[in-house]
N, C-alpha and C positions, 0 to 999 in steps of 0.2 A: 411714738410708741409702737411696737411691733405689734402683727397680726393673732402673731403665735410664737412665745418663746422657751426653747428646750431649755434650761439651769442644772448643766451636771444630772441628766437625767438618768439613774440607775434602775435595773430592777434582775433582785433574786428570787428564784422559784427553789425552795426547801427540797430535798431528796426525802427519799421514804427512809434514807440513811439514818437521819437523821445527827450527817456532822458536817459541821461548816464548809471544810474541805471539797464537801459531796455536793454542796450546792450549786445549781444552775443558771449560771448568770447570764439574761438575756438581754438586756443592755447593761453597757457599763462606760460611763461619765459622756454622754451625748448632750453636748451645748450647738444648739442653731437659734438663729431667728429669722422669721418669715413676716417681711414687710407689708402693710398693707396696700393690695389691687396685687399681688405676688400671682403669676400660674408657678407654681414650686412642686417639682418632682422631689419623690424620697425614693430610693433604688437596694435594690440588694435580692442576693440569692432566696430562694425559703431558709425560715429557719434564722436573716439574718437580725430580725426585730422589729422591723416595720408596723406590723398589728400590733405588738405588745408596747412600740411609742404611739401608733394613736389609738389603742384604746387607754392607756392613759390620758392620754386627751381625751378624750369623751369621757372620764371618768370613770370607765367600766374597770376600771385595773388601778392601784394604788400603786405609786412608785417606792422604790427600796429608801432613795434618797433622792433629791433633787427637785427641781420647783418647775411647773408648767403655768403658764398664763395665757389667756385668751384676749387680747385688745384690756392688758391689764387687768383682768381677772383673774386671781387661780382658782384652779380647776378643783382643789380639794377645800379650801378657807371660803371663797365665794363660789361653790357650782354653781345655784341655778342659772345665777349672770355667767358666767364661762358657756353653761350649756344652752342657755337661748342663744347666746353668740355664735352655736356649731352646727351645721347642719352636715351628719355624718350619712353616707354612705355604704353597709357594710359589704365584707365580701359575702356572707351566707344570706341565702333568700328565707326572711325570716317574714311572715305573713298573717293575720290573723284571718283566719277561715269562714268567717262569720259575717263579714260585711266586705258589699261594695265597693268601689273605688275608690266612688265619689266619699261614700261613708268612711272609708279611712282615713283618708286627706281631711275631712271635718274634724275628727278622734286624732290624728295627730295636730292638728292645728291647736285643740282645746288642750292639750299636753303644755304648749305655752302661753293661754292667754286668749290667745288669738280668735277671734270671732269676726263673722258676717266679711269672709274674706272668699267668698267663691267666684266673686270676679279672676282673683292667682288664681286658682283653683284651675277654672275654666284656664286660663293662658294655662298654667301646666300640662294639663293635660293635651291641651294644642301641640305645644310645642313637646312634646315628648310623645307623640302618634298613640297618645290614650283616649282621645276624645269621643271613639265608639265603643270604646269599654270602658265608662260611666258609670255605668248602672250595671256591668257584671261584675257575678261574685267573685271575691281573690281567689279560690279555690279552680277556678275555671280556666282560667286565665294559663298561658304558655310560661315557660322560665325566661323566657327572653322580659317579655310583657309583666312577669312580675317585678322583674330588676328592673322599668321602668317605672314601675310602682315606689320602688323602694327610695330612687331618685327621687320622686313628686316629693316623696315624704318628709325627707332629707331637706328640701329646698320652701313647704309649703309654710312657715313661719319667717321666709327670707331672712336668711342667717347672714351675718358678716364674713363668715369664713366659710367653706364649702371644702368637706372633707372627704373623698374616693379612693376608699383601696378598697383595691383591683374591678373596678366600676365595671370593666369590658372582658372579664375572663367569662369565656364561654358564650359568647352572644354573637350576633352574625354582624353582616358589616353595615345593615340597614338601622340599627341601634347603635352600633358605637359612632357614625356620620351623623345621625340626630343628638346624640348626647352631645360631642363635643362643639356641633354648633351652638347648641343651646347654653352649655357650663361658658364656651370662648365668648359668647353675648352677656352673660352673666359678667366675667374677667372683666371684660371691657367697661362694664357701667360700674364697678368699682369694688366686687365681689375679691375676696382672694380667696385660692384655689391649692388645697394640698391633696397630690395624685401618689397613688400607689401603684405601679403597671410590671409589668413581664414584660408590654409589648414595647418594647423600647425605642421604636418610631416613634408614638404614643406622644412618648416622651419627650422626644428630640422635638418632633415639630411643635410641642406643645408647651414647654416649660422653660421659663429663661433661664431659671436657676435649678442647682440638682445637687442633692445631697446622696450619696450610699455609703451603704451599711456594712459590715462583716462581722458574724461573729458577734453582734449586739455593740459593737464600736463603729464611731465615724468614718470612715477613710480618705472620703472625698467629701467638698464643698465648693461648687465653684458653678460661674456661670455657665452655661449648655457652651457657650460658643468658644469659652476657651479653655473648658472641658474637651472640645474639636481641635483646637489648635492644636494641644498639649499634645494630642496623641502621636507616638513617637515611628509611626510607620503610615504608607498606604496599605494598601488591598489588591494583592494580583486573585483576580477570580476567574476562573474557566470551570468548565462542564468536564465529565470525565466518566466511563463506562465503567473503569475498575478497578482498585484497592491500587493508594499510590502508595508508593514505596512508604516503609515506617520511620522514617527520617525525615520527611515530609509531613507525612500524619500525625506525630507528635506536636508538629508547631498550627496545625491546620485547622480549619473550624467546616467541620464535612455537614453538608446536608443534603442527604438524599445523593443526586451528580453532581451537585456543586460544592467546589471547593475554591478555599480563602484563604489567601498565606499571608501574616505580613509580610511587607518590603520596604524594607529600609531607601534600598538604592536601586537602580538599573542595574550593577551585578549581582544583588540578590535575585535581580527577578530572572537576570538568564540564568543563574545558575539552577535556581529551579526548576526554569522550562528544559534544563539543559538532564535535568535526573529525570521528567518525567519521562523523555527523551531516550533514554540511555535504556529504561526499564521495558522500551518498548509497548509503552502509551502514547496515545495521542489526546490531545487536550483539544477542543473545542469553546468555541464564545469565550476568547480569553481577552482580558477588560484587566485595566486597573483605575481603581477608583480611591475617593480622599476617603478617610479613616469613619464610617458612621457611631454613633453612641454607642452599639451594640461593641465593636469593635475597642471602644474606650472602657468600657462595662468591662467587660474578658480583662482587659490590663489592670484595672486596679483590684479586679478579684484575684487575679493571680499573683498577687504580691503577700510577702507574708503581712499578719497581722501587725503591727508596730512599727511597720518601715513609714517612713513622711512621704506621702502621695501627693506633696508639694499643693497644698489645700490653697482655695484663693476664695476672698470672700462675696 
C-alpha cells in the first residue's frame, strides 16, 4: 500500500468571469505514488502546483476531481485517519502568540489524542536547537526559531508521513544542517518524507525519487539518479568580468561572474571558448562538470507542456 497516493488529481479555481472557459486550472490529471520509508521530492517553478497538491493533502483544499489517500485513507471520506497520518510543515510562519513552546507542542499534541508525551517533546526540542526556548513565548522568538517551532509541531504526534514545503526558504545554514539531520534520522527509522524545495541540491542529495510540475501537470517522474543520467549535456563553467556575446547568453545560465553552458561534445566546448575568444573576453576558472539536478530542472522546464519527458517510474 503506498504512503501517499495522487488518483487523477485535478483542481479548478473559478474566475470572477464567471465562464468555464475563464477558469483557472491549477493542477490537471496528476497520478503518483510515494512508497513507504520514500525521501520523495516534488519540483516545479512558483505557480506550478505544489501547495495546491499538498494542501489537498492536508485537506486544506478540496480537489476538482480525483482521489488522494494516505497509507489507504482518503483524505476527504476518512480525514481524521489521513490527517493523524500527516505531519505537515507549512511554507507561512503561522504561530499562536499566546503560549510557550513547550505550551504549543502540548496544544498540538491534544489536537490528536496524544497525551503525557513530553518525553518527544523534550527529544524535539533537542534535536531541533529549541531546548532553551522551552519556556519562551512564540511571539519572542526569531523567524528562523519559529520555523523550528513549526517543524516540532508537524512531527510532535509522530506522523507516518512527514510533509515540507519549502521547510528551508529563508533560514540560515545552521537550521537547514539540523533539520535535515533530524527529518534523514526520521527517513531512516521508517518515516516517509515529501519535500518541496527551490533549493535543488536540497534535493538531489536528499530525495531518491523526484516528481515536477509545470503548469499544474506532471512532466517528470523518475528516480534522482536517472533523472542525472538522462540529462543530455555537461556543464562548461568559467568566471567572466563582462556581458558574453548574446549567442552565448541565450543558451547560458549567468550568475552573478559565473557562467554555464551546456556541452554536448568537446567541439561545443571549443567552440564556445573559441566566441568568448573572438569577442575579446577572457574566461577564468574554466571547469566542466556532469549535468547537476539544477541543470536537469532548466531542461524539462524548457520543454513545451505535452511533449513526453520520457517519464520512468
Amino acid at each position: 500500500m503506498p504512503a501517499i497516493s495522487f488518483q487523477s488529481v485535478s483542481k479548478n479555481y473559478h474566475s470572477k468571469r464567471n465562464r468555464p472557459d475563464s477558469d483557472i486550472r491549477a493542477l490537471q490529471e496528476v497520478s503518483f505514488d510515494i512508497q513507504p520509508g520514500e525521501f520523495f521530492g516534488l519540483l516545479g517553478p512558483n505557480g506550478a502546483g505544489k501547495t495546491t497538491l499538498i494542501s489537498i493533502l492536508a485537506g486544506l483544499t478540496r480537489a476538482s476531481s480525483g482521489r488522494v489517500m494516505v497509507h489507504g485513507s482518503d483524505v476527504l471520506t476518512d480525514f481524521a485517519s489521513a490527517r493523524r497520518k500527516l505531519g505537515v510543515v507549512p511554507q507561512e510562519l503561522v504561530f499562536d502568540p499566546f503560549f510557550t513552546v513547550r505550551e504549543a507542542l502540548r496544544i498540538q499534541s491534544g489536537y490528536f489524542g496524544v497525551k503525557n508525551n513530553d518525553d518527544w517533546i523534550d527529544e524535539l526540542l533537542a534535536s531541533l536547537g529549541l531546548a532553551d526556548k522551552a519556556n519562551a513565548n512564540m511571539r519572542q522568538l526569531s523567524g528562523g526559531m519559529k520555523r523550528r517551532v513549526l517543524v516540532a509541531q508537524a512531527l510532535v504526534h509522530k506522523p507516518q508521513v512527514i510533509v515540507l514545503d519549502e521547510p528551508t526558504a529563508g533560514v540560515d545554514v545552521e537550521l537547514r544542517q539540523t533539520l535535515w539531520q533530524f527529518i534523514a534520522k526520521l527517513n531512516k527509522q521508517g518515516s516517509t518524507v515529501l519535500l518541496t524545495t527551490h533549493y535543488l541540491e536540497e534535493a538531489e542529495a536528499l530525495c531518491s525519487r523526484i516528481a515536477m510540475l509545470k503548469q499544474g501537470r506532471m512532466v517528470a517522474l523518475a528516480q534522482t539518479s536517472e533523472l542525472l543520467k538522462a540529462a543530455s549535456s555537461n556543464v562548461l563553467r568559467f568566471k567572466i568580468d563582462s556581458e558574453i556575446p548574446k549567442a552565448l547568453a541565450d543558451k547560458a545560465r549567468i550568475t552573478g561572474r559565473i557562467v554555464q553552458l551546456p556541452a554536448h561534445n568537446a567541439h561545443e566546448i571549443e567552440q564556445y571558448l573559441s566566441a568568448i575568444r573572438e569577442a575579446g573576453l577572457v574566461a577564468e576558472d574554466v571547469e566542466i562538470r556532469k549535468a547537476d539536478l539544477e541543470d536537469v530542472f532548466l531542461e524539462v522546464m524548457a520543454r513545451k507542456v505535452g511533449e513526453q519527458p520520457g517519464v520512468a517510474a
